[in-house]
BATORVO-305477 format. One record per residue (C-alpha): residue in one letter; y, z, x. Coordinates in Angstrom, 3 decimals. Layout:
<sites>
(A; (Y; Z; X));
...
</sites>
This chain:
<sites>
(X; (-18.354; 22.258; 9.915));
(X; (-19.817; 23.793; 13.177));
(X; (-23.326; 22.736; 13.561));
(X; (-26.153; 25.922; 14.100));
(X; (-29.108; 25.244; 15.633));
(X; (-32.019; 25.922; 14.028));
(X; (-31.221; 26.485; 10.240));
(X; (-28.417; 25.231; 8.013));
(X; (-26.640; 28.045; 6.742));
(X; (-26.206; 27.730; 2.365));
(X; (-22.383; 27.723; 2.733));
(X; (-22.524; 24.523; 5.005));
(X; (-24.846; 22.825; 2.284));
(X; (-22.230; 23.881; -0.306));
(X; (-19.275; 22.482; 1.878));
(X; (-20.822; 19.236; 2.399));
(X; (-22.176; 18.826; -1.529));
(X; (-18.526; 19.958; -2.431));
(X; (-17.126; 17.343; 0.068));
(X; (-19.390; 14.448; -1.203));
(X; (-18.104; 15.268; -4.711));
(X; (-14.595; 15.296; -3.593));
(X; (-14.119; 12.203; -1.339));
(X; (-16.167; 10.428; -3.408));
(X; (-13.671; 11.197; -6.767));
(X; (-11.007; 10.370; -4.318));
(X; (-12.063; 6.571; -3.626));
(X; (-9.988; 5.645; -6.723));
(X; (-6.863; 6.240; -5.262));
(X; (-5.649; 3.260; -3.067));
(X; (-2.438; 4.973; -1.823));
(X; (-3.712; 6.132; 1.362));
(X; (-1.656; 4.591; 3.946));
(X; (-0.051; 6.013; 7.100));
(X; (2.446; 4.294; 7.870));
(X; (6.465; 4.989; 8.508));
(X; (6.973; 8.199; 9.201));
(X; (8.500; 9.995; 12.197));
(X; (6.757; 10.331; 15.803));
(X; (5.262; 13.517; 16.585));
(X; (2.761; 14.690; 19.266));
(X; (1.607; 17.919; 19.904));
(X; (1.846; 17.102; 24.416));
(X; (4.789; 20.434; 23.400));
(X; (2.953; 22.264; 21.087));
(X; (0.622; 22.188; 18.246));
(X; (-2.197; 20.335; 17.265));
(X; (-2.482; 16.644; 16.483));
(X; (-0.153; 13.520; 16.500));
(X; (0.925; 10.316; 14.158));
(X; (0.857; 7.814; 16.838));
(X; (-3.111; 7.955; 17.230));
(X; (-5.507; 4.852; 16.338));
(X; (-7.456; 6.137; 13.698));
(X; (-13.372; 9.153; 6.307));
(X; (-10.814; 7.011; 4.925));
(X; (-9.670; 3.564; 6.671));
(X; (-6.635; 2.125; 5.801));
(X; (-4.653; -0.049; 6.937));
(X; (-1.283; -0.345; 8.481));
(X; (1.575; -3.368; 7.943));
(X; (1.659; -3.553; 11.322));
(X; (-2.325; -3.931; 11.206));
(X; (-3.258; -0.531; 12.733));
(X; (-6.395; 0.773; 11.201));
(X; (-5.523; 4.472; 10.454));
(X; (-8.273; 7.317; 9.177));
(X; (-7.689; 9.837; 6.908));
(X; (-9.346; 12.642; 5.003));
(X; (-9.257; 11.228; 1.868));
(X; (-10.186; 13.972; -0.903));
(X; (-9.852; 15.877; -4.124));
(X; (-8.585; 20.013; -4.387));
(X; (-10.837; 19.589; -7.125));
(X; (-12.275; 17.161; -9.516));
(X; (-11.406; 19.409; -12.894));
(X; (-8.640; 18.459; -14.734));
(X; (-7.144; 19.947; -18.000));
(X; (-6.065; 16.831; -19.020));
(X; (-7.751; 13.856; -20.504));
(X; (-6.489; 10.470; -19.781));
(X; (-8.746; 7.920; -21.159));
(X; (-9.191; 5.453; -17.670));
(X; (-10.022; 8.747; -15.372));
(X; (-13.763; 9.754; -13.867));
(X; (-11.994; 13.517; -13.767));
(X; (-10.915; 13.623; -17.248));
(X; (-11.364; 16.838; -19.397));
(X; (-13.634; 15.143; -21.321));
(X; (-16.168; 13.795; -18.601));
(X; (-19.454; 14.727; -18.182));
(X; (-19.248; 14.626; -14.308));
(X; (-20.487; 16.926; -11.446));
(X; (-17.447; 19.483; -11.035));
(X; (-16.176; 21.081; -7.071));
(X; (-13.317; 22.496; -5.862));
(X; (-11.987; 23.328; -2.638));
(X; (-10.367; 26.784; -1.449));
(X; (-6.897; 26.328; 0.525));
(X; (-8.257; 27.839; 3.567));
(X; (-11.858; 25.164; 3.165));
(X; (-9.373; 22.361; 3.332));
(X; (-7.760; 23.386; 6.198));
(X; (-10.479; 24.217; 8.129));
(X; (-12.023; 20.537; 7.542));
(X; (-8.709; 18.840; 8.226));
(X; (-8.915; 20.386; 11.547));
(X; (-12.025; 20.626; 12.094));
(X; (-12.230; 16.576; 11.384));
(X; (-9.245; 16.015; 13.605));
(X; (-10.951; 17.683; 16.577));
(X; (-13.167; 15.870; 16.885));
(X; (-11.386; 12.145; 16.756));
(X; (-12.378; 11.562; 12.907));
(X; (-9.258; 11.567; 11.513));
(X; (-5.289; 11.363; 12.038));
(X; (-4.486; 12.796; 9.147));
(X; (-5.142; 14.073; 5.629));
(X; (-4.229; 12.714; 2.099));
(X; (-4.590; 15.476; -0.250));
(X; (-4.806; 14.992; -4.169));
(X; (-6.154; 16.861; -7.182));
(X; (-7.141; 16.902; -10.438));
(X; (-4.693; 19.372; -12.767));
(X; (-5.682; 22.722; -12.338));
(X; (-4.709; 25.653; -15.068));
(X; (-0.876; 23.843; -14.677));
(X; (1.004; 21.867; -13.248));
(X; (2.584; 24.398; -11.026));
(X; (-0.046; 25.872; -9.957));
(X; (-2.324; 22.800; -8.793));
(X; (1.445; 21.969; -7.014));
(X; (0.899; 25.473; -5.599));
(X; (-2.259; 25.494; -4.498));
(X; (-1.377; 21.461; -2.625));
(X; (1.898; 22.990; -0.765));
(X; (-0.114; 25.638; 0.427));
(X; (-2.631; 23.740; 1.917));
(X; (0.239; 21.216; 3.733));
(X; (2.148; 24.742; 4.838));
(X; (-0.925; 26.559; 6.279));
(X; (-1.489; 23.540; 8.370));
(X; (2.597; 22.976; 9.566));
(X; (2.926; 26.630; 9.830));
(X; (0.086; 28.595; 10.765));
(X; (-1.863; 25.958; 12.691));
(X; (0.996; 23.673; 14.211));
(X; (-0.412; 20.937; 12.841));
(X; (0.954; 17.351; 13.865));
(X; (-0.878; 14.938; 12.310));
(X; (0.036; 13.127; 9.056));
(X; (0.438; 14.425; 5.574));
(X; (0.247; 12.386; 2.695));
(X; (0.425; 14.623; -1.126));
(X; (-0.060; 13.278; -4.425));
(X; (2.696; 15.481; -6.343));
(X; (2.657; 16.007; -9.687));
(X; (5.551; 14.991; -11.599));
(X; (5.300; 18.650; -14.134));
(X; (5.522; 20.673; -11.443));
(X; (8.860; 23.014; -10.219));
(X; (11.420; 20.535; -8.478));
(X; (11.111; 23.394; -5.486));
(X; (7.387; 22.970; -5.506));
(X; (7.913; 19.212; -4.941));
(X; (11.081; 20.404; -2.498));
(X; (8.885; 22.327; -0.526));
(X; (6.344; 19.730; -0.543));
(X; (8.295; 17.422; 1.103));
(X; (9.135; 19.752; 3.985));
(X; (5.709; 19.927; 5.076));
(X; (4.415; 16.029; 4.004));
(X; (4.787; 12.943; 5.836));
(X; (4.535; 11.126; 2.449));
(X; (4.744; 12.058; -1.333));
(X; (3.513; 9.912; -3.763));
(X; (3.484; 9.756; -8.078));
(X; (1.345; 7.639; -9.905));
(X; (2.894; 5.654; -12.608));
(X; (-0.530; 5.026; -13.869));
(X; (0.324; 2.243; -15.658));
(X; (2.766; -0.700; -15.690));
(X; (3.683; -0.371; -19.532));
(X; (5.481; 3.004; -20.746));
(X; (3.326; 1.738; -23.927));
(X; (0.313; 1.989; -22.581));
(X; (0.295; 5.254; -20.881));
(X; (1.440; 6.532; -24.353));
(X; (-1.705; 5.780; -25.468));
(X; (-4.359; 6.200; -22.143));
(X; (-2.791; 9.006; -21.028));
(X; (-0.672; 10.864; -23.936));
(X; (-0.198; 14.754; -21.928));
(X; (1.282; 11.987; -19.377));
(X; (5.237; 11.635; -20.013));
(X; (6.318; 8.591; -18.536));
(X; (10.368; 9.348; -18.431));
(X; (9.591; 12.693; -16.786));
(X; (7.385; 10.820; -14.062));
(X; (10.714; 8.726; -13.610));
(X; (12.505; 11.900; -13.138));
(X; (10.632; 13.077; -10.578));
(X; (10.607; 9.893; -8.609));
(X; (14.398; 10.324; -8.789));
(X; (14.780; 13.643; -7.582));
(X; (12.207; 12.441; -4.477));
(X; (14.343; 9.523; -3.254));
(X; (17.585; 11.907; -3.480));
(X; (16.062; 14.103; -1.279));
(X; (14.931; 11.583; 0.949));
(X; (18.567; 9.972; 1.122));
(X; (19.628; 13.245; 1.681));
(X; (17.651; 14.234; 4.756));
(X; (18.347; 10.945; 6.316));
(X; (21.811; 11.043; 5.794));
(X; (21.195; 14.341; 7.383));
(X; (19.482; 12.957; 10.305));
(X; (21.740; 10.195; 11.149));
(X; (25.048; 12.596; 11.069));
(X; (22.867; 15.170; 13.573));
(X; (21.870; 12.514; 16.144));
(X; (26.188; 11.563; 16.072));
(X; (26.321; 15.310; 16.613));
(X; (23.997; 15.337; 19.657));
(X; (25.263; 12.542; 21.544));
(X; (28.993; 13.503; 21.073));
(X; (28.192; 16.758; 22.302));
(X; (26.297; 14.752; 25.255));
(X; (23.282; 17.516; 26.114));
(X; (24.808; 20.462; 24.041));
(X; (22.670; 22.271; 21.688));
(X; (20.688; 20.204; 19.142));
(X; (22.336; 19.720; 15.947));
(X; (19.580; 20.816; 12.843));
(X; (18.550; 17.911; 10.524));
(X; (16.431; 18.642; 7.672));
(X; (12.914; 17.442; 6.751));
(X; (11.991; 16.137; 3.784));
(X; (9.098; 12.840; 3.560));
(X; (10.144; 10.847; 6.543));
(X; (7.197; 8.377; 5.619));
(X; (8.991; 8.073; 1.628));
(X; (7.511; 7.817; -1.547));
(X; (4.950; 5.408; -2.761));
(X; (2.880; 5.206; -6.139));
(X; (-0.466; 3.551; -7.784));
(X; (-1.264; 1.300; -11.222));
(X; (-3.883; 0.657; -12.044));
(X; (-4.776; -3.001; -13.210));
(X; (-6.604; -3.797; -15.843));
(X; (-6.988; -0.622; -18.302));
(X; (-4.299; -2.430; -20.600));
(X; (-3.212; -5.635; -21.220));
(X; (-0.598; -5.777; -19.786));
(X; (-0.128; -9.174; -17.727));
(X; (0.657; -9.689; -14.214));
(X; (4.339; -10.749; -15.501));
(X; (4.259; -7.140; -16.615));
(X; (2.993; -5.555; -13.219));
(X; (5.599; -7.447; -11.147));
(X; (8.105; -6.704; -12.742));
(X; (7.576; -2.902; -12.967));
(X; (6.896; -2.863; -9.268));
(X; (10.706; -5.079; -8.652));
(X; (12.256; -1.970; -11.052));
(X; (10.389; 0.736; -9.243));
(X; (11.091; -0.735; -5.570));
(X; (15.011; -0.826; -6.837));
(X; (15.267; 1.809; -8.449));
(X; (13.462; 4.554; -6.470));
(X; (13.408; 3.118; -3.132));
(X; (9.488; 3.209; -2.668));
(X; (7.425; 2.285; -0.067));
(X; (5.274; 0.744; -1.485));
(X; (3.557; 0.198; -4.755));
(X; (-0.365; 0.452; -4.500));
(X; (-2.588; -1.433; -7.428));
(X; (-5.905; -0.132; -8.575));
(X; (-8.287; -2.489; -10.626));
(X; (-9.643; -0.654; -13.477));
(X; (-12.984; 0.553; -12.666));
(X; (-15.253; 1.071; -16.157));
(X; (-16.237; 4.352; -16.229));
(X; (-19.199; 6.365; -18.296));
(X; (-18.621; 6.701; -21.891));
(X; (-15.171; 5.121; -21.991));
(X; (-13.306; 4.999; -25.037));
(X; (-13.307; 2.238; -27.648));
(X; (-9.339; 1.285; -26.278));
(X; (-10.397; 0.741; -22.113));
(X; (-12.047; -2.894; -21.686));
(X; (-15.870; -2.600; -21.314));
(X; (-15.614; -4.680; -18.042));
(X; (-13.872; -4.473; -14.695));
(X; (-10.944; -7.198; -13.958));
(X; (-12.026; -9.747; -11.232));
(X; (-10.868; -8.003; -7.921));
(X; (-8.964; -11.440; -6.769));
(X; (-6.174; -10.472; -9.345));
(X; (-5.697; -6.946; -7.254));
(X; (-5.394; -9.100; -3.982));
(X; (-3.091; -11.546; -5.406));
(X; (-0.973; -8.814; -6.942));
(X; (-0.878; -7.241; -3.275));
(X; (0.148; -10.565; -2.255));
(X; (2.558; -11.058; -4.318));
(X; (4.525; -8.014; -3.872));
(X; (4.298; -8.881; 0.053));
(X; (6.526; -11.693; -1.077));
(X; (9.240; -9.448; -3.077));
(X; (9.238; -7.275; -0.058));
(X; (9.423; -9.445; 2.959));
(X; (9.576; -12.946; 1.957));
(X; (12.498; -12.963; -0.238));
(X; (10.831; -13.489; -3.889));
(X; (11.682; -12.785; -7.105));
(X; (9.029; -11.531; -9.324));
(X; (10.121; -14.696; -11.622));
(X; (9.820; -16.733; -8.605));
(X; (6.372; -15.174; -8.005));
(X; (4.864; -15.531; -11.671));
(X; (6.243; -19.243; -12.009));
(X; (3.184; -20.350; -9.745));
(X; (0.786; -19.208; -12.562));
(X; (0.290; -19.793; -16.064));
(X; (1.066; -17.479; -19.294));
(X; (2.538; -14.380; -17.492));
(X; (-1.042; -14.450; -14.697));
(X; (-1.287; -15.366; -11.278));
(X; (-3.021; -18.159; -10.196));
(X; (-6.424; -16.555; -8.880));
(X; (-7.804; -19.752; -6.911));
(X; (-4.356; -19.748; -4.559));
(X; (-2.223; -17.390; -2.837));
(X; (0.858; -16.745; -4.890));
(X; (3.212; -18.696; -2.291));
(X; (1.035; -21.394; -2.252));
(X; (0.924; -21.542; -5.943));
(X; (4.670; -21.307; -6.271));
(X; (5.320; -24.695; -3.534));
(X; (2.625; -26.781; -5.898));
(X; (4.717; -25.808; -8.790));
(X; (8.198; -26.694; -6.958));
(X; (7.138; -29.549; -4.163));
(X; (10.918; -31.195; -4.586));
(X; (11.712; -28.601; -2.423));
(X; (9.777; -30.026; 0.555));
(X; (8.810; -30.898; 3.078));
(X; (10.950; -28.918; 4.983));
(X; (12.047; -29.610; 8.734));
(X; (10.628; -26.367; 10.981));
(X; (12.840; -27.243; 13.687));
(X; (16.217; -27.289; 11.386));
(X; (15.998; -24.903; 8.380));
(X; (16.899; -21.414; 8.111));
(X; (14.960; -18.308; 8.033));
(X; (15.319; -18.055; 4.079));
(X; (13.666; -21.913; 3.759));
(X; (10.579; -21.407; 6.676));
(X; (9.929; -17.953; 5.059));
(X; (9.034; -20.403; 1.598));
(X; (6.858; -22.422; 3.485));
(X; (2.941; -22.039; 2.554));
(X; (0.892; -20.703; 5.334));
(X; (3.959; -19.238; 7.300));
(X; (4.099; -15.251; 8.006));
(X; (6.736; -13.496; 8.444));
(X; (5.977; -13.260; 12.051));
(X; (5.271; -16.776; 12.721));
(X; (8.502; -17.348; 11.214));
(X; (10.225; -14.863; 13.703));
(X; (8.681; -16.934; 16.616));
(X; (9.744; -20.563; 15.610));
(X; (13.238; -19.247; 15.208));
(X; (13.061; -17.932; 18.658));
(X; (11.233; -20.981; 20.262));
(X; (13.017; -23.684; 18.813));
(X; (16.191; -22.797; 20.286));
(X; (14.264; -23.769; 23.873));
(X; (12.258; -26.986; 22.636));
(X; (11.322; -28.774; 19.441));
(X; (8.344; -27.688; 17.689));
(X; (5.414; -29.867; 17.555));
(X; (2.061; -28.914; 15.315));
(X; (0.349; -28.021; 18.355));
(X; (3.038; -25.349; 18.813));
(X; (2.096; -24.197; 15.290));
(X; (-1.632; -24.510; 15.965));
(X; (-1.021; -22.559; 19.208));
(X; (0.376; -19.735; 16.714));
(X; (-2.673; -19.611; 14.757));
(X; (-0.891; -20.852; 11.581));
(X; (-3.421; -22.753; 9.216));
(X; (-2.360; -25.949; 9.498));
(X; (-4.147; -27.258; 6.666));
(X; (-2.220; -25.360; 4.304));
(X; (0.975; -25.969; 5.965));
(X; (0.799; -30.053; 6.941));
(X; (2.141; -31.037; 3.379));
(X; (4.761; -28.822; 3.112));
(X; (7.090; -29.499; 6.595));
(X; (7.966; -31.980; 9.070));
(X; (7.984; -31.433; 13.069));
(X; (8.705; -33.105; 16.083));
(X; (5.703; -35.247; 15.945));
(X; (4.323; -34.883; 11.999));
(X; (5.560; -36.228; 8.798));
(X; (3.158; -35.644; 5.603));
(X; (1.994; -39.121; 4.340));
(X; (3.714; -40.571; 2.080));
(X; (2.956; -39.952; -1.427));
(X; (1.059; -36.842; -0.287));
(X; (3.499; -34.226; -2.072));
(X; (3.129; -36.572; -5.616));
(X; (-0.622; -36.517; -5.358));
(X; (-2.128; -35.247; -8.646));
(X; (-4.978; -33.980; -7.032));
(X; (-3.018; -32.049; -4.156));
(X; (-4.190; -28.560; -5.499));
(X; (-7.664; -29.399; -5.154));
(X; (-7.212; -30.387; -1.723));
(X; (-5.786; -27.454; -0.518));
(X; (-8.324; -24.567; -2.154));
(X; (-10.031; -22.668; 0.237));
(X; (-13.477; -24.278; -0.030));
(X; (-11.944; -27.767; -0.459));
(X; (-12.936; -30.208; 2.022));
(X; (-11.969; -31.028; 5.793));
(X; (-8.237; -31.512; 5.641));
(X; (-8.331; -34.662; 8.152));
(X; (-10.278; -36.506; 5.697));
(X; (-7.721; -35.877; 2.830));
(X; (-4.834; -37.049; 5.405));
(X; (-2.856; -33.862; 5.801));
(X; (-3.404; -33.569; 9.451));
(X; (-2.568; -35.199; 12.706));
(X; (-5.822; -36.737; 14.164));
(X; (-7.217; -34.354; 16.923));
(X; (-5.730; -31.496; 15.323));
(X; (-8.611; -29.104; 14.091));
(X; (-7.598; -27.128; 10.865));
(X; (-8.747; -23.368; 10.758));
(X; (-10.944; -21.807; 8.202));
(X; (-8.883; -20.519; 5.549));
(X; (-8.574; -16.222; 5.374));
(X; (-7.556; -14.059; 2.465));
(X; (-5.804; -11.778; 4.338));
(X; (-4.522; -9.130; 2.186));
(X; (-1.389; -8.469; 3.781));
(X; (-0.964; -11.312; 5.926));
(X; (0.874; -14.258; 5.715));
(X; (0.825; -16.081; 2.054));
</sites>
């Protein structure tokens, strides 16, 4: 990628045409996170770090913004699942990268402050061992040959030699398998060369390894302080950052009952990271099975919302689907806020007196914010102000808790049209009655992590 003055030399032109074809095939993958891993820098050695602020942005649960080089080995693919752009069948402009033309852009990116990492995937080329080949290769040339620091994320392919995907994980930050889709079903019939128990498999053998190594790790850091100095014990490598995969919504019809519940038995089960959602994108001369039109992109956030709430907010995904209707989640609220409507016995709830478990239920509350009450109210009672002080959206909030100097109106948890009130464009929440007079309520944001 070094400019020359003057002319532009053919293979530059052929780099950059193969890297628009690339990146641009990769944009359908949403697993592209760094987050999690180990700390590295390279102040000792090598070249790059994973502590940096971050042409792919992503974003952090911790709400860094993180860049990678998100792109394809190669677009081609021997196989010929029905939802993909890259299928056999496709009539689309065709690339592929050389292991060394990789390389060179990862660090040639990274040099110069474009990236802090690269996430690597590929269409299947000849085999499955050798596109795992030709992917290792790439993540050992950098490790190895160029000391590279930076993160590593690797779409593995499930086919492949379990010491492919061994090796893999010595070199990779992250590994990641793509269910596909959330119905064993349904990938049957999208994607037949696609063997949904073997996919399984593989996951399995990933989060052994994983165990393993940190099991590993833990007994070598015992090792090193007992011997207080001595020589450093060896602890293996293997995907510090874990495992994560990708479904895509809307290819099938399967419901959002479905998804959720494939995600709870995949977090279980395999120990994941996290479980990234792709809305079905139509795609040029799809077959008569795929739905000629894309799903509405609210039901990806509110799918990402609601696994936020199995992970960190305590949430069944029975819990989670309840707030909808016929197995779908309710696309004009956030899934929290769509679960209190359907279960407002429960409150209001007293933020000065109930437990973590109980504030963590309460609309409009983060995790965070939830953190900080628990801390402050063991100094002083908590008044709305406090809460407004926090940034917490009191609008969505005021019905569903009491504080030192608010009470919801009474009646206002029985009011039929209660829902209405409290949708996003719905009016100004001091006229309804929800809030304290003087007490401004904040716009309402779709965050698509944040707080539910």
């Amino acid at each position: 990628m070094t400019p020359y003055p003057g002319t532009i030399r053919r293979r530059d032109v052929e780099l950059r045409e193969k890297l628009e074809i690339l990146a641009d095939a990769a944009k359908y993958d949403a697993s592209c996170a760094s987050s999690g891993t180990e700390k590295r820098d390279s102040r000792e050695g090598g070249l790059g770090s994973t502590e940096g602020m971050g042409i792919c942005h992503a974003y952090a649960p911790d709400g860094r913004c993180i860049s990678l080089l998100k792109v394809l080995l190669t677009n081609a693919c021997v196989f010929d699942c029905a939802y993909c752009i890259n299928r056999a069948s496709s009539n689309v402009r065709r690339a592929r990268f050389s292991v060394r033309e990789i390389v060179n852009l990862t660090l040639d990116f990274y040099r110069r402050n474009y990236i802090e990492g690269l996430f690597l995937s590929s269409g299947i080329i000849r085999s499955p061992d050798y596109t795992m080949e030709q992917l290792v290769r790439v993540a050992r040339e950098l490790r190895e040959t160029h000391g590279f620091r930076g993160y590593i994320h690797l779409k593995t392919i499930p086919d492949a030699d379990p010491a492919l995907l061994a090796e893999a994980g010595r070199h990779a930050d992250r590994l990641s398998i793509n269910v596909e889709l959330p119905a064993a079903e349904s990938l049957k019939a999208l994607a037949p060369e696609k063997d949904g128990a073997r996919i399984r498999v593989a996951m399995a053998g990933l989060r052994s390894r994983i165990e393993e190594a940190k099991e590993a790790r833990a007994e070598a850091a015992k090792v090193r302080v007992a011997m207080s100095g001595g020589p450093r014990a060896a602890a293996p490598r293997f995907a510090p950052a874990g495992q994560s995969t990708q479904m895509i919504v809307g290819a099938d019809a399967s419901t959002d009952e479905t998804v959720l519940n494939t995600s709870a038995t995949l977090y279980g089960s395999y120990r994941l990271r996290r479980v990234y959602f792709s809305a079905y994108s139509p795609i040029p001369d799809a077959a008569a099975i795929l739905p000629p039109v894309a799903p509405p992109l609210v039901r990806e956030h509110r799918l990402y919302q609601a696994d936020w709430l199995l992970r960190f907010y305590g949430f069944s995904a029975a819990e989670v689907i309840s707030g909808g209707e016929g197995g779908m989640l309710d696309l004009e609220l956030d899934p929290k806020l769509a679960w209190a409507l359907k279960n407002r016995w429960i409150f209001p709830l007293d933020v000065n007196r109930v437990d973590r478990e109980a504030l963590l239920r309460v609309p409009g509350l983060g995790a965070k914010t939830v953190e900080k009450i628990l801390s402050a109210r063991r100094v002083r009672s908590f008044r709305m102000a406090d809460l407004a002080r926090l940034r917490v959206n009191l609008r969505k909030v005021a019905p569903f808790i009491t504080a030192a100097d608010h009470r919801p109106r009474a009646g206002l948890l029985d009011r039929a049209d209660l829902r209405g009130l409290l949708l996003p464009e719905g009016g100004l929440a001091e006229r309804a009655g929800l809030l304290p007079l003087g007490l401004p309520s904040r716009p309402v944001q779709l965050p698509l992590f944040g707080a539910a």
